[in-house]
VODO-245565 format. One record per residue (C-alpha): x, y, z; residue in three letters; residue number from 1. Coordinates in steps of 0.5 Angstrom, whole numbers, plus 2048, in hexadecimal, padded with zeros to 3 digits. Each point is the difference from the previous one (the first is absolute). Layout:
// residues N
{X: X | Y: Y | Z: Z | type: ALA | seq: NUM} $
...
***
This chain:
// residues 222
{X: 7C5 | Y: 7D9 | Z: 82B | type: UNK | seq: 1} $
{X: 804 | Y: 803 | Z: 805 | type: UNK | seq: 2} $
{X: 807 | Y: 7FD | Z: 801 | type: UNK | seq: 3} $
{X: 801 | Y: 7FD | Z: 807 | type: UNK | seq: 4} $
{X: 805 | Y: 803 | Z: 801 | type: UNK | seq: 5} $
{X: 800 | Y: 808 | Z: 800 | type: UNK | seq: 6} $
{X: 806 | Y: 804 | Z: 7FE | type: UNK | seq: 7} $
{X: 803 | Y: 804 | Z: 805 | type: UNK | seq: 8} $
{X: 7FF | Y: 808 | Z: 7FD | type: UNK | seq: 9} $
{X: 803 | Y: 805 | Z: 804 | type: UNK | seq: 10} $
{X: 7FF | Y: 808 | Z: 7FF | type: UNK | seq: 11} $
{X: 806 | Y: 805 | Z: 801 | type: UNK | seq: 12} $
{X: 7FE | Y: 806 | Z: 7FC | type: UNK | seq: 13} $
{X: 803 | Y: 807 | Z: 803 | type: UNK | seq: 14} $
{X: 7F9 | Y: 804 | Z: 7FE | type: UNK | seq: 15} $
{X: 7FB | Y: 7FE | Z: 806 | type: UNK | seq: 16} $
{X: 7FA | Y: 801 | Z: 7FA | type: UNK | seq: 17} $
{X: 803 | Y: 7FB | Z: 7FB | type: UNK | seq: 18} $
{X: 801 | Y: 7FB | Z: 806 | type: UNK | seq: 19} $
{X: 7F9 | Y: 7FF | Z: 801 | type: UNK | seq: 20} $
{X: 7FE | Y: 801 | Z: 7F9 | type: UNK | seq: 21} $
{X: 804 | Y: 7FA | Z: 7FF | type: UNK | seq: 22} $
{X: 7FE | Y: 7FC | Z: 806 | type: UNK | seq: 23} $
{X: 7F8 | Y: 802 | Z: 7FE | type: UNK | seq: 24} $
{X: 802 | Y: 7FE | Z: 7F9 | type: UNK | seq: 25} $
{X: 803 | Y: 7F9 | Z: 801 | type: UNK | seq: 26} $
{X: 7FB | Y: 7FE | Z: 806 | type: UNK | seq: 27} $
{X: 7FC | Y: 800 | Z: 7FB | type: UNK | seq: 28} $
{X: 801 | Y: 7F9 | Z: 7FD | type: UNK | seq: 29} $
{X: 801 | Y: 7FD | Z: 806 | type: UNK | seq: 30} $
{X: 806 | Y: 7FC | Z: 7FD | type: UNK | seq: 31} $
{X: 806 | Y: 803 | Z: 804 | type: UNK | seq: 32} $
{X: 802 | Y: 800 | Z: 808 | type: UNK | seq: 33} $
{X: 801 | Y: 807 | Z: 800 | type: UNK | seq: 34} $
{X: 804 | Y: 805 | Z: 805 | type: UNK | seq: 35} $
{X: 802 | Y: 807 | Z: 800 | type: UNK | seq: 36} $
{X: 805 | Y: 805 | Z: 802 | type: UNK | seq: 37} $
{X: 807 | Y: 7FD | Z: 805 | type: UNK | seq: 38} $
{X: 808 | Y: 802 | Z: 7FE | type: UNK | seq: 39} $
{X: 800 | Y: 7F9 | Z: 7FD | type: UNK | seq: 40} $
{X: 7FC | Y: 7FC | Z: 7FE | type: UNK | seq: 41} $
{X: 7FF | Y: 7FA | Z: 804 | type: UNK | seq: 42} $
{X: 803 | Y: 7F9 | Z: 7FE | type: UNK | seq: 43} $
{X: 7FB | Y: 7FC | Z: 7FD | type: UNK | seq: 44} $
{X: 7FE | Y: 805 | Z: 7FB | type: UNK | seq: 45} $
{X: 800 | Y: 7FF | Z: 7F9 | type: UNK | seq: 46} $
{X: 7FE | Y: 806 | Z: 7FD | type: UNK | seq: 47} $
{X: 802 | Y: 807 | Z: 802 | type: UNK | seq: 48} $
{X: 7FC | Y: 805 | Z: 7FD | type: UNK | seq: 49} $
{X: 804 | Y: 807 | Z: 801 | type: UNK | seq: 50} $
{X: 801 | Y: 807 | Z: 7FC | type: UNK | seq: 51} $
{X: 806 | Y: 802 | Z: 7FC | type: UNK | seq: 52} $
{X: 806 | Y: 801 | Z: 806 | type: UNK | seq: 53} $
{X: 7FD | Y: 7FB | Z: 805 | type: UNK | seq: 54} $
{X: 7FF | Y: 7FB | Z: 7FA | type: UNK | seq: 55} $
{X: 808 | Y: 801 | Z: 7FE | type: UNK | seq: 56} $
{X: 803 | Y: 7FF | Z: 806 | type: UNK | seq: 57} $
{X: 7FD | Y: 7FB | Z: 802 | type: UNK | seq: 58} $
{X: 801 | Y: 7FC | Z: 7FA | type: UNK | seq: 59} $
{X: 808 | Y: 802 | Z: 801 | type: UNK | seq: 60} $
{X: 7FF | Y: 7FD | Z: 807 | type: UNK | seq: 61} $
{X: 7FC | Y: 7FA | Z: 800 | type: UNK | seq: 62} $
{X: 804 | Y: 7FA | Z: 800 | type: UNK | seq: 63} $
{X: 800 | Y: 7FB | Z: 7FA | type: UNK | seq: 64} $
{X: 7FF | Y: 7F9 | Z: 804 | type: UNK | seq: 65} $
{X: 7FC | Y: 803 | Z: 806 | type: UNK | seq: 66} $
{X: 7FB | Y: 7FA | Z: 802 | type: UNK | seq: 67} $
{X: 801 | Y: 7FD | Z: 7F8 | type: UNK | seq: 68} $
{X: 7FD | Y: 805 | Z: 7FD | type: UNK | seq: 69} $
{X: 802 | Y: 808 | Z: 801 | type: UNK | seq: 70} $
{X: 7F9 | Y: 805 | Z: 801 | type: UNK | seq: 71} $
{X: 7FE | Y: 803 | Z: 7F9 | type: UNK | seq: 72} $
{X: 800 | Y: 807 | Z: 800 | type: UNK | seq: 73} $
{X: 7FB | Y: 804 | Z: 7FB | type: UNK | seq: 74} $
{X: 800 | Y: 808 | Z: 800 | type: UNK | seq: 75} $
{X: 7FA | Y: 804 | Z: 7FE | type: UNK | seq: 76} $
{X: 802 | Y: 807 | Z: 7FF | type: UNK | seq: 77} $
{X: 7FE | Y: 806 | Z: 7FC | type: UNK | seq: 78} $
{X: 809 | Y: 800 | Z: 7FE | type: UNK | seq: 79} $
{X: 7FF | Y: 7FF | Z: 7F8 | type: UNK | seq: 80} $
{X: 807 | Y: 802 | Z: 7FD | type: UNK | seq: 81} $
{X: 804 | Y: 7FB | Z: 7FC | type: UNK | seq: 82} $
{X: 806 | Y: 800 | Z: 805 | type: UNK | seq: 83} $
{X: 7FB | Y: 7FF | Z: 807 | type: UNK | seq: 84} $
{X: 7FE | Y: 7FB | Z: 7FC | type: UNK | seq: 85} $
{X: 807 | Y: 7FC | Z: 800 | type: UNK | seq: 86} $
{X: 802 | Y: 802 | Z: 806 | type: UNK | seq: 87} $
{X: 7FB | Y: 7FC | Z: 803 | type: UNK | seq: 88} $
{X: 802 | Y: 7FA | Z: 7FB | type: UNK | seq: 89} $
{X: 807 | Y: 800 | Z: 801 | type: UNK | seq: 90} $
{X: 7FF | Y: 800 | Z: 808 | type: UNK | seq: 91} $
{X: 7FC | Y: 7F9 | Z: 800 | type: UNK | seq: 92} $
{X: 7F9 | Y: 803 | Z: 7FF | type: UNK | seq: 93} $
{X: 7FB | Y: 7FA | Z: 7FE | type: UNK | seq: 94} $
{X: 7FA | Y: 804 | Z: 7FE | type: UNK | seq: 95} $
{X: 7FE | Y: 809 | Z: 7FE | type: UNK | seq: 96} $
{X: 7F9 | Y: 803 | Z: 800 | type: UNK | seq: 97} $
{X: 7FE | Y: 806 | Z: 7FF | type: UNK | seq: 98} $
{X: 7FB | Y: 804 | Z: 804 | type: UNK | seq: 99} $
{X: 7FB | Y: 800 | Z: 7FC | type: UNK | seq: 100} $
{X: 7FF | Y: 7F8 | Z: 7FE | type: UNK | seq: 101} $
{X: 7FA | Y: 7FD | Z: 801 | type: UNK | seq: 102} $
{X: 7FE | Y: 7FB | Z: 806 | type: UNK | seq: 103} $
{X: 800 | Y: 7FB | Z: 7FC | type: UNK | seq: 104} $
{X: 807 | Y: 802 | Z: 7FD | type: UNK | seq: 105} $
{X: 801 | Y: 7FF | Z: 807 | type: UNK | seq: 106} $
{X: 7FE | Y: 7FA | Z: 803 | type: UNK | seq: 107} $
{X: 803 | Y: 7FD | Z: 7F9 | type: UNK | seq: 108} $
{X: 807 | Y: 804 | Z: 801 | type: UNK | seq: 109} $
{X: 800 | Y: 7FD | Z: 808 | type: UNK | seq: 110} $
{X: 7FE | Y: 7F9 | Z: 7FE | type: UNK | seq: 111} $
{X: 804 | Y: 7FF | Z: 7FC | type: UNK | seq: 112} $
{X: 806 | Y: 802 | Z: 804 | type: UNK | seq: 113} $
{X: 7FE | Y: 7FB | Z: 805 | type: UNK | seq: 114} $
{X: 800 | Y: 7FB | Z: 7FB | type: UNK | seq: 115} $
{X: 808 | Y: 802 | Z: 7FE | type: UNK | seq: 116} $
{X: 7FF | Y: 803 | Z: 7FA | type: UNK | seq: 117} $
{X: 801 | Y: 807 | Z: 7FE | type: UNK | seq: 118} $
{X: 7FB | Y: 806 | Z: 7FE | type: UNK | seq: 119} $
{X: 801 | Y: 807 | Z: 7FD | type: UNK | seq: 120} $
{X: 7FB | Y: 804 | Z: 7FD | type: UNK | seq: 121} $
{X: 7FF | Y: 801 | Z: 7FA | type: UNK | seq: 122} $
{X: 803 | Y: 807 | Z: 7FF | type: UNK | seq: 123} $
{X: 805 | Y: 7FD | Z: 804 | type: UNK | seq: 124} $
{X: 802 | Y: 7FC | Z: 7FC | type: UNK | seq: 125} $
{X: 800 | Y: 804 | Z: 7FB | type: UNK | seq: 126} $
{X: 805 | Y: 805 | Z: 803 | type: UNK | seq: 127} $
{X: 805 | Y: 7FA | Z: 801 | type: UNK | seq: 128} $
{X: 800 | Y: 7FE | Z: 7F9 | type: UNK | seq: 129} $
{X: 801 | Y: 806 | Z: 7FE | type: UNK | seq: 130} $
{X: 805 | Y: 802 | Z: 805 | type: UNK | seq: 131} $
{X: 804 | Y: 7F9 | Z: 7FE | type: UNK | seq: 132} $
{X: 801 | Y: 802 | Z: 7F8 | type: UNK | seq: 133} $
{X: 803 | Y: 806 | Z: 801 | type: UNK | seq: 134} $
{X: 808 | Y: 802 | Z: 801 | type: UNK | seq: 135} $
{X: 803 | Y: 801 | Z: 807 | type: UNK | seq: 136} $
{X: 803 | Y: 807 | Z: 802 | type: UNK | seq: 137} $
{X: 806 | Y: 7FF | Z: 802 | type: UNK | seq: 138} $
{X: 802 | Y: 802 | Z: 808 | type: UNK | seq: 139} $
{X: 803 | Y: 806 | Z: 7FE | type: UNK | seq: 140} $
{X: 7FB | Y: 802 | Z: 7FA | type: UNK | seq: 141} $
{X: 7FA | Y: 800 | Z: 806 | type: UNK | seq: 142} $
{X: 805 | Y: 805 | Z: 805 | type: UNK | seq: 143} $
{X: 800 | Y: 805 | Z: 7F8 | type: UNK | seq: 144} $
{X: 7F9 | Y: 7FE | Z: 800 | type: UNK | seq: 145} $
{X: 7FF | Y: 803 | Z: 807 | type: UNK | seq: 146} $
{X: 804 | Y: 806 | Z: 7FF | type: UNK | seq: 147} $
{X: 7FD | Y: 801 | Z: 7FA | type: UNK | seq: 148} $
{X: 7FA | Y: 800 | Z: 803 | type: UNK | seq: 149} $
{X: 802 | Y: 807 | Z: 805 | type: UNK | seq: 150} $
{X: 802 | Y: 803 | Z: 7FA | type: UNK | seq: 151} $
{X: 807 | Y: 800 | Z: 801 | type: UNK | seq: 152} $
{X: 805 | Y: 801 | Z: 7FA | type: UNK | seq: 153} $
{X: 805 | Y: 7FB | Z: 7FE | type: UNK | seq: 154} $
{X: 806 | Y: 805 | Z: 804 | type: UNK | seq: 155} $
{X: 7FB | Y: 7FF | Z: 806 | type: UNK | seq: 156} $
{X: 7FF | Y: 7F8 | Z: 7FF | type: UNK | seq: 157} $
{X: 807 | Y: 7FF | Z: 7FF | type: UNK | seq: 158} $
{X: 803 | Y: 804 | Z: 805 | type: UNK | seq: 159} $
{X: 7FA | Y: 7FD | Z: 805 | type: UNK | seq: 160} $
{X: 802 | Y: 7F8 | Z: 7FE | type: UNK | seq: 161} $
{X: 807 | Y: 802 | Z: 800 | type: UNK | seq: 162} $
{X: 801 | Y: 7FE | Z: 7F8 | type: UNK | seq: 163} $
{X: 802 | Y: 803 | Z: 7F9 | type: UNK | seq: 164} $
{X: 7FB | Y: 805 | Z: 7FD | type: UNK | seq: 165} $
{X: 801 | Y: 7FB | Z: 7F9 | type: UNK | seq: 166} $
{X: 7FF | Y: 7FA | Z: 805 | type: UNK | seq: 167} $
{X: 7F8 | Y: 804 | Z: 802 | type: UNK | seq: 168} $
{X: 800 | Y: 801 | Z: 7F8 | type: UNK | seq: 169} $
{X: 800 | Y: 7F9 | Z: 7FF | type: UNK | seq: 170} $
{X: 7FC | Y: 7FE | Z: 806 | type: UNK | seq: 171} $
{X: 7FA | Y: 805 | Z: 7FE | type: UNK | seq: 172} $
{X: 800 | Y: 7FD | Z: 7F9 | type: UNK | seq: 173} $
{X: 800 | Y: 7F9 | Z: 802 | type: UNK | seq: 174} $
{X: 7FB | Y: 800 | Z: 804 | type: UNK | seq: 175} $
{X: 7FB | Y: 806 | Z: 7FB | type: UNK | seq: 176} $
{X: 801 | Y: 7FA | Z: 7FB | type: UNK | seq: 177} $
{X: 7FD | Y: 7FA | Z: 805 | type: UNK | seq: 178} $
{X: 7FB | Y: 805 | Z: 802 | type: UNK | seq: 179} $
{X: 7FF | Y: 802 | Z: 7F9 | type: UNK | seq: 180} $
{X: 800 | Y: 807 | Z: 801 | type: UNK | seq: 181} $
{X: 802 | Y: 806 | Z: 7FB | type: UNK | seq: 182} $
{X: 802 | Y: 805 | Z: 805 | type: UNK | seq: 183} $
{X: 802 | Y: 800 | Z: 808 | type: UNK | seq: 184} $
{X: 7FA | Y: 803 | Z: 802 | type: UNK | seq: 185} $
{X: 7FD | Y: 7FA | Z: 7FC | type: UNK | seq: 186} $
{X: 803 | Y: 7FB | Z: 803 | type: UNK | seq: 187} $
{X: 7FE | Y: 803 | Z: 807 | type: UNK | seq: 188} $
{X: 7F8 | Y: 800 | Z: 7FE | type: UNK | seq: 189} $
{X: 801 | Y: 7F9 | Z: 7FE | type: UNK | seq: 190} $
{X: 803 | Y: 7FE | Z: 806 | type: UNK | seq: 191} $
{X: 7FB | Y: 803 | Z: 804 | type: UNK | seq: 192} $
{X: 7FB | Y: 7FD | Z: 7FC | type: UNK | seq: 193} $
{X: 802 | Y: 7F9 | Z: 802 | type: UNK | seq: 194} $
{X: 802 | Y: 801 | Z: 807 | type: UNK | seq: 195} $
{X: 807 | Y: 800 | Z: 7FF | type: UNK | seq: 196} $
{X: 800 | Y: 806 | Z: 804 | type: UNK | seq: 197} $
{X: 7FC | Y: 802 | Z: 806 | type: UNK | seq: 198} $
{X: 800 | Y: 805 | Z: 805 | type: UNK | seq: 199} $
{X: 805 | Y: 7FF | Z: 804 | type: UNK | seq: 200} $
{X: 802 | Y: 7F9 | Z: 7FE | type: UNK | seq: 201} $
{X: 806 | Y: 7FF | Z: 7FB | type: UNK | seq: 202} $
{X: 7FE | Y: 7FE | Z: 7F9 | type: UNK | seq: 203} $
{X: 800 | Y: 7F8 | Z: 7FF | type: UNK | seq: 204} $
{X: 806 | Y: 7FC | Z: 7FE | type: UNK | seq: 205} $
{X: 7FD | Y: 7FA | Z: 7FC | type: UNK | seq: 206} $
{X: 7FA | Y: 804 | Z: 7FC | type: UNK | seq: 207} $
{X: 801 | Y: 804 | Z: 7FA | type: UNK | seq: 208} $
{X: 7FD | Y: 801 | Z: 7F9 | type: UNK | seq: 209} $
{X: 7FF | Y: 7FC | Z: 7FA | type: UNK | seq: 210} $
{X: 807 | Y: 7FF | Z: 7FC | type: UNK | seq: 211} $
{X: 801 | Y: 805 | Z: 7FA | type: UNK | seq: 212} $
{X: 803 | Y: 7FF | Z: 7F9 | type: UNK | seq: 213} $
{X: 807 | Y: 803 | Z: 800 | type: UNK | seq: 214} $
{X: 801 | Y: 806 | Z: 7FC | type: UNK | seq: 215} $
{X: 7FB | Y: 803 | Z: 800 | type: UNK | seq: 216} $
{X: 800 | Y: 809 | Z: 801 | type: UNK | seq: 217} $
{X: 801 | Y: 803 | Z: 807 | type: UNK | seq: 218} $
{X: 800 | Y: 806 | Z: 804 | type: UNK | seq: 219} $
{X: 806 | Y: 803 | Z: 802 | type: UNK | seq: 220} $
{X: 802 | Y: 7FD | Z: 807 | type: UNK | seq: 221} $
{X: 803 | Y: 806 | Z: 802 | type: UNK | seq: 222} $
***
């Protein structure tokens, strides 16, 4: 039995294709009161469907007490990394799908949204926890990390961030600990593996690798 009233669903995907595919996609029920494209999505919606920077924005702008009950945003995007995903949670976003999600997965993720609550996809949701039970890199540790990642030696990332060459030892051992790694090339694949590090982009502060047992042998770090 449909609802008497339809909620208000508004479609602000940048990819032009994914738009239609959305807008074909959610039409399909005849559950939503749809509309697409715009610079804002408009008063009355509940909902607001968008890709990855669109969804994150909006999030960061929509007020909190807008006509009772701010519009909730779901991303669907093809951005999988461990620290894209929290980046989207720390902003205020309410719901996360992956590209490839079923429809159905889709209507459910909209409806639930329009109903207040939250949706993550499963691998989603898998990749916050996973992130939520490791150790933090420190502020310090992912500048290290980022340079590390240039191949730069300890001089070059001491005289780079203006401190010691004993301070960038600790540092790099701080942070191959959380990142368990056994070398500094190791602790850069490691990083590039969970998306700490990304062309272009500086490593994530709050995502890193499991805690390791002390004491235990490594590399030299020189």
């Amino acid at each position: 039995m449909m609802p008497l009233t339809q909620p208000n669903v508004h479609i602000m995907h940048r990819d032009a294709v994914m738009t239609a595919g959305l807008h074909a996609l959610l039409a399909t029920p005849a559950e939503f009161a749809l509309t697409a494209h715009g610079c804002q999505p408009p008063a009355q919606a509940q909902v607001v469907v968008a890709d990855y920077d669109t969804g994150i924005e909006l999030a960061r702008q929509l007020p909190q007490g807008r006509f009772g009950q701010a519009a909730r945003v779901l991303i669907v995007t093809q951005r999988d990394k461990e620290w894209e995903v929290r980046t989207a949670m720390d902003a205020g976003v309410h719901g996360y799908l992956l590209q490839g999600c079923s429809p159905d997965e889709l209507v459910r993720a909209v409806r639930q949204l329009s109903q207040g609550m939250r949706y993550l996809s499963e691998a989603v949701t898998r990749c916050v926890a996973d992130s939520l039970s490791r150790e933090t890199l420190t502020g310090r540790e992912t500048d290290v990390l980022q340079l590390l990642a240039k191949g730069c030696c300890n001089k070059s990332i001491a005289r780079e961030l203006g401190i010691g060459v004993g301070t960038v030892k600790t540092h790099v051992k701080g942070l191959m600990s959380k990142l368990d790694a056994t070398a500094r090339t190791h602790a850069v694949v490691v990083a590039t593996q969970r998306g700490l590090i990304d062309a272009g982009r500086r490593p994530a502060p709050f995502i890193t690798g499991e805690p390791v047992q002390r004491g235990v042998a490594r590399q030299s770090l020189q």
